[in-house]
N, C-alpha and C positions, 0 to 999 in steps of 0.2 A: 219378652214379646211386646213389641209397640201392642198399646192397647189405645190410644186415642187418635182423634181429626182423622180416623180414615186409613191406619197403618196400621188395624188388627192384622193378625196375623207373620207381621214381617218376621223373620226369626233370621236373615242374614243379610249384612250389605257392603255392595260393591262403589267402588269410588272411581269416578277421570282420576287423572293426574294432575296434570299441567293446567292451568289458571282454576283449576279446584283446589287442593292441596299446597299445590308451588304457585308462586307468582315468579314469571317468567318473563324474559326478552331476549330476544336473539337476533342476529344479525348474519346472515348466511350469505349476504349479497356484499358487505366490506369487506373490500382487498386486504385490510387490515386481519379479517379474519382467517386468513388463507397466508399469510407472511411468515408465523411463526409453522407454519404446518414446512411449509417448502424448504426453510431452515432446515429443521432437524431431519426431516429425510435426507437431505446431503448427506447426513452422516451414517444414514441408512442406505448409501449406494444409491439411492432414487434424487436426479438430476431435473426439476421441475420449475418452473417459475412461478412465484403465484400466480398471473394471471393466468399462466395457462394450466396451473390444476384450481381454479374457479373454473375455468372453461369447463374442462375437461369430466368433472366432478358433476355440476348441475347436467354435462350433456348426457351423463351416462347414468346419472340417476331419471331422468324422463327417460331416457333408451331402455332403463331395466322395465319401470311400469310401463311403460307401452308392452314392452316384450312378454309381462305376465299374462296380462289378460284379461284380469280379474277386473270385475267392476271397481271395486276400490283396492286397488293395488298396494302392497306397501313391501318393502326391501329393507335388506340391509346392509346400513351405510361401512360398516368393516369392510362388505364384501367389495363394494366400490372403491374406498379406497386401495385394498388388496391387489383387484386389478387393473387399478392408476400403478401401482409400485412395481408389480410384474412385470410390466408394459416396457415401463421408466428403468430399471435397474441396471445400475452401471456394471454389479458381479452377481452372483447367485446371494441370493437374501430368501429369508421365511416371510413369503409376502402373504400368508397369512396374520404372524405375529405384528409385523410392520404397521398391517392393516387396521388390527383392533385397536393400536397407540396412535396412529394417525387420526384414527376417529376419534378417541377420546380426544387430543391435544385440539381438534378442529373444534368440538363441540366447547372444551375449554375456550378458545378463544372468541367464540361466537357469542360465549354468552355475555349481554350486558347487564342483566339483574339474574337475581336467583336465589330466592326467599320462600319459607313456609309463611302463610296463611295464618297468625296467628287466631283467626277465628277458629280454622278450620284444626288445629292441634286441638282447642278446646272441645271442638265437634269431637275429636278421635278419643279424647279423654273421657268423654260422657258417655261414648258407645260404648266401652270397655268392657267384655262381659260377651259383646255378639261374636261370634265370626265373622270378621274383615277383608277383603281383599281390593285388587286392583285391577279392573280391568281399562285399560287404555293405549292410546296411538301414541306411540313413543317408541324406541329405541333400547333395546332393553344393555346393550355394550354399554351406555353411561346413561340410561335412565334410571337404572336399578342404583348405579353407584351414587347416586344425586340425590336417590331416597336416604341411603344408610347417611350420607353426607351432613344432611340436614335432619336427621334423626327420626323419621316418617318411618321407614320398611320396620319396625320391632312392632308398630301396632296392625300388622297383615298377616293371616295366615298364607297367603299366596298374592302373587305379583304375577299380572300378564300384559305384556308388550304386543302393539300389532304385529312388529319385528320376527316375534314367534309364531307367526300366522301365514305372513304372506299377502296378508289384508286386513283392513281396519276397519274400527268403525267409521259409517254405521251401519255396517255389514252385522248381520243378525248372531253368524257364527261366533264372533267374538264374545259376544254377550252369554251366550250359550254355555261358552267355555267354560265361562266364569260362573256361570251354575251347576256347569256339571263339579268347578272345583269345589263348591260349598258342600254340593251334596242334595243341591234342594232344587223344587220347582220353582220355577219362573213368580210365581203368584206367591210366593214365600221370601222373597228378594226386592230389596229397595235398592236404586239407584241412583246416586248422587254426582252431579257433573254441571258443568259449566253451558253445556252448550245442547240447545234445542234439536238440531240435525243432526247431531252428534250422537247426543246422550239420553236427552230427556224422552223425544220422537220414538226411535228404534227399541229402548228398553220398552216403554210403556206399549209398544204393537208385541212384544211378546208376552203380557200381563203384569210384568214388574211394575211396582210401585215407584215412582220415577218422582227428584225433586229438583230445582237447580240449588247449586251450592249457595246461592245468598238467601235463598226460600228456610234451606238447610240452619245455617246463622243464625236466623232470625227464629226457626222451629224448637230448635233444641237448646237456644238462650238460657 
């Protein structure tokens, strides 16, 4: 149990993902990243051009979050590519199966960087001992694979994507989740992330003990 600066009591914590954990860069808007996607659906019966599944792609993911409702909407990107290939098929295909390797091969080519934190490994080595988990806006068809990839998911008892939700943060429910998976109250739970509106803001209006990840760094040095 953190015993000092203000952390009595923590007995578990949850972590962002992406620019806490990962250092990341993507690029969703280069044709370049949509090139190799339109490729190999050819050979999946799905007849597309890149530019028009970039078209097609961004319009129908603003079409699905509008269509939700939620204040912070969030989707998933399998499903839209699923019914890009549906749509698109030249013969009958599993445009489910299609769907979730389209995504991954998109999210592959999008990425420009894609690196653990080695501060934040250190962070995860020194907690060792607490209950860990992850709650964050990500995608969990190749967020989850991008943890085991980089060797991250072994130090989580539980992993949660907005993707599983429907919504993200800084939607309160998410955070929620990820106490109910601990097992603990809000006021027993630290939270460690990148981003004020995000992470820091939202945790901390439900009692959590809330830090940014470079605050984090520099705490547990």
């Amino acid at each position: 149990m953190f015993n000092r600066d203000g952390f009595y009591g923590v007995k578990g914590v949850l972590f962002d993902c992406y620019n806490t954990l990962i250092d990341i860069k993507t690029n969703e808007r280069d044709i370049k990243s949509y090139e190799p996607v339109s490729k190999w659906l050819k050979y999946h019966g799905v007849n597309i051009s890149p530019q028009d599944l970039m078209n097609e792609y961004r319009w129908r993911c603003k079409d699905e979050l509008e269509r939700r409702g939620e204040w912070h909407s969030e989707l998933k990107v399998e499903e839209i590519f699923s019914r890009i290939c549906r749509e698109r098929a030249s013969w009958p295909i599993n445009d489910a199966t299609v769907g979730i390797e389209a995504a991954r091969l998109f999210r592959a080519a999008s990425i420009r960087r894609l690196r653990p934190f080695p501060q934040s490994v250190q962070l995860l080595q020194k907690l060792r001992g607490y209950p860990l988990g992850i709650v964050s806006n990500g995608q969990r068809v190749f967020s989850e694979l991008e943890l085991r990839q980089l060797g991250l998911h072994g130090y989580f008892n539980f992993v949660l994507f907005s993707s599983d939700f429907g919504y993200k943060k800084p939607d309160s429910r998410i955070f929620l989740a990820g106490a109910g998976h601990l097992g603990m109250s809000p006021q027993n739970i630290l939270y460690i992330g990148d981003s004020w509106d995000n992470d820091i803001h939202p945790s901390r209006g439900l009692g959590m003990k809330a830090m940014h990840i470079e605050e984090a760094w520099r705490h547990f040095a």
